[in-house]
N, C-alpha and C positions, 0 to 999 in steps of 0.2 A: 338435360344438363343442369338445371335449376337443380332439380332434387337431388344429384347425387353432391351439388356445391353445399345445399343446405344440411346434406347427411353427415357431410366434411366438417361443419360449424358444429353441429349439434356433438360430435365425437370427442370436441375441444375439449381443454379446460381453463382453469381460470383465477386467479386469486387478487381481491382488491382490496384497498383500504376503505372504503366507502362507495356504499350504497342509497340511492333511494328511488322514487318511483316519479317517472317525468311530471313536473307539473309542483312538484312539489321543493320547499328550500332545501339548498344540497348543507350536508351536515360539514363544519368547520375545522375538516382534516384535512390535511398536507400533506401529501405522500413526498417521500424523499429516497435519495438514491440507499442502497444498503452499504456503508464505510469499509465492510468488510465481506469476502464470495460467501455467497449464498450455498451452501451444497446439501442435496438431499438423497438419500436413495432413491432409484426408481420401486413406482408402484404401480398396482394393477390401476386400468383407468376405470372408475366409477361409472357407467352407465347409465347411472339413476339422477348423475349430477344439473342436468338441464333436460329434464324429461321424467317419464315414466320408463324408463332403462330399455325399454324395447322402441330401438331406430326404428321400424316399422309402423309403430303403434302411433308414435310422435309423428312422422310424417302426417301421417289421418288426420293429425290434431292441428297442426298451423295452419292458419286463415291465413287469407289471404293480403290481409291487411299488415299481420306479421311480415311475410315474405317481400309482399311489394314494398314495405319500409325496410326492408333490410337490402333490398338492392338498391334501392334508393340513395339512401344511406351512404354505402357500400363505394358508392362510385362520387358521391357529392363530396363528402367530407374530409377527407383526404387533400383537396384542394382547395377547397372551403375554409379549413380550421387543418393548417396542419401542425401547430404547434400544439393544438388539445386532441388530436383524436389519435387513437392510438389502435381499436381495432372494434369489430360488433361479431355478436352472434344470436343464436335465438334460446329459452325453454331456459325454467329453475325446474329445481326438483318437483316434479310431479308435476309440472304445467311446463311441456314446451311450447304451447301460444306469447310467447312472451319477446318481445327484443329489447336485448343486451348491448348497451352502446358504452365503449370504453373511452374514457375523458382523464386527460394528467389533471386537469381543474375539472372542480363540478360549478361553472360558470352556468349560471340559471341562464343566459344571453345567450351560450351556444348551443345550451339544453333546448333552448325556444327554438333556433333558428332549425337545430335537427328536427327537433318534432314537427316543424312547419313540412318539412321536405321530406318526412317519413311517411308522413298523412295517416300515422296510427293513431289510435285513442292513447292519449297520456296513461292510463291505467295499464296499458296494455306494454309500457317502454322502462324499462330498468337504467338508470345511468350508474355507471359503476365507477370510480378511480381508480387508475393506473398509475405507473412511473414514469414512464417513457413512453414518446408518441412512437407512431410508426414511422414518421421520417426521421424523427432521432435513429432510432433501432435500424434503420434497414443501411446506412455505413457501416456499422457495427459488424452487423452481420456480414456484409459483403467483404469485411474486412478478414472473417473467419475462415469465409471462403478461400479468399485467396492465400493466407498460409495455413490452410491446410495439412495440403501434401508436406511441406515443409515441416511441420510439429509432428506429422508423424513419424517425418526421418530421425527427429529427434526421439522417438519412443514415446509422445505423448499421441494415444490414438483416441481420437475425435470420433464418433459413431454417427452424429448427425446434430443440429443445431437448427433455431429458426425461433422468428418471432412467440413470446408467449403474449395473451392476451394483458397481463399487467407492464406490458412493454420490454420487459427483460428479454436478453437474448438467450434463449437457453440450449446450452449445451450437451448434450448426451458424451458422458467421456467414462473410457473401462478403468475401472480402479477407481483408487483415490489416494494418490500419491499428492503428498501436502505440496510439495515443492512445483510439481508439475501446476497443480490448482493457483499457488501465488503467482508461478512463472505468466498463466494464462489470466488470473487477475490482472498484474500490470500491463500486461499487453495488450488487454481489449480495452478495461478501465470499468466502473463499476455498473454499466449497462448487460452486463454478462451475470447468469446465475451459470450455475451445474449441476445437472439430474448424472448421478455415479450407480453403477452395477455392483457395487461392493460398500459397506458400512462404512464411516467414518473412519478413519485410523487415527492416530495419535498428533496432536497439532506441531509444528515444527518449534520450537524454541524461538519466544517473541513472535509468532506467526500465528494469522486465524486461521488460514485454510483447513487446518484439521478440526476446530473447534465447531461446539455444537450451531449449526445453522440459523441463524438470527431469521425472525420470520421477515415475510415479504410485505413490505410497507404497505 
């Protein structure tokens, strides 16, 4: 069960404002909500992005000291710090020995208490910035949930949704109708991105949703 949970982690992806490596002073970025939806095409998922691209090979490759801090982790922090932790995973490109712990602050105090409770070697832990914690993000989502069915009666069809590791809830949605993307902007509010099956179209008149995708803080 472990290994196919950490097979599930290493498949993720990920995008942050700030990086650095436990132990060290976190750099003096602020991540902030995006003012306006985020929309990108979907893309093939990178393989190579937390690992050596072969799920397989990476398995072989994490210690145990990885894995036991990531479950660690996993279950402490969340109740611990739930206004900074947002989510973890393990492996950068071409090392996945590595664990990945997402923080809305890079608070060196929470960086400390995690790595006490990881019991990994600092060298060994990535803290990365996010935007949104995990209990920010998971009303959000529950909220997706429950109207649903309802926006699809409306002809906006939802493919699937759920936490990303920078905290955004992201949305899988077919098209990219501007109006449908504002409608779903105001009604979640700007904890929501959307990965679309179809390119950009034309922005609505005074409207972002169709405009080029601002990146992710």
């Amino acid at each position: 069960m472990v290994a196919i949970a950490l097979a599930a982690i290493l498949a993720g992806c990920a995008s942050a404002a700030a990086v650095h490596v436990g132990g060290e002073a976190p750099d003096a970025i602020v991540a902030a909500p995006a003012p306006t939806p985020i929309v990108a095409p979907s893309a093939p998922v990178d393989q190579a992005e937390f690992g050596t691209g072969d799920a397989a090979t990476d398995m072989t490759l994490l210690s145990s000291e990885v894995v036991n801090g990531l479950l660690a982790v996993r279950d402490y922090a969340p109740t611990a710090h739930p206004d900074a932790y947002t989510d973890i995973g393990s492996g950068t490109r071409g090392d996945p020995d590595v664990l990945r712990i997402y923080l809305t602050e890079l608070d060196p105090v929470v960086e400390a208490d995690l790595l006490r409770v990881a019991g990994t070697p600092p060298e060994k832990v990535l803290f990365l910035q996010s935007v949104y914690s995990a209990a920010a993000a998971k009303p959000v989502a529950e909220k997706v949930t429950a109207l649903s069915e309802d926006l699809r009666s409306e002809g906006i069809q939802l493919t699937s949704w759920g936490m990303d590791t920078d905290g955004y809830v992201d949305i899988f949605i077919e098209g990219h109708d501007p109006a449908q993307i504002d409608r779903l902007f105001t009604l979640f509010g700007p904890a929501v991105k959307f990965t679309t099956d179809t390119l950009p179209a034309v922005a609505l008149d005074g409207g972002s949703a169709g405009a080029p995708a601002p990146a992710v803080p």
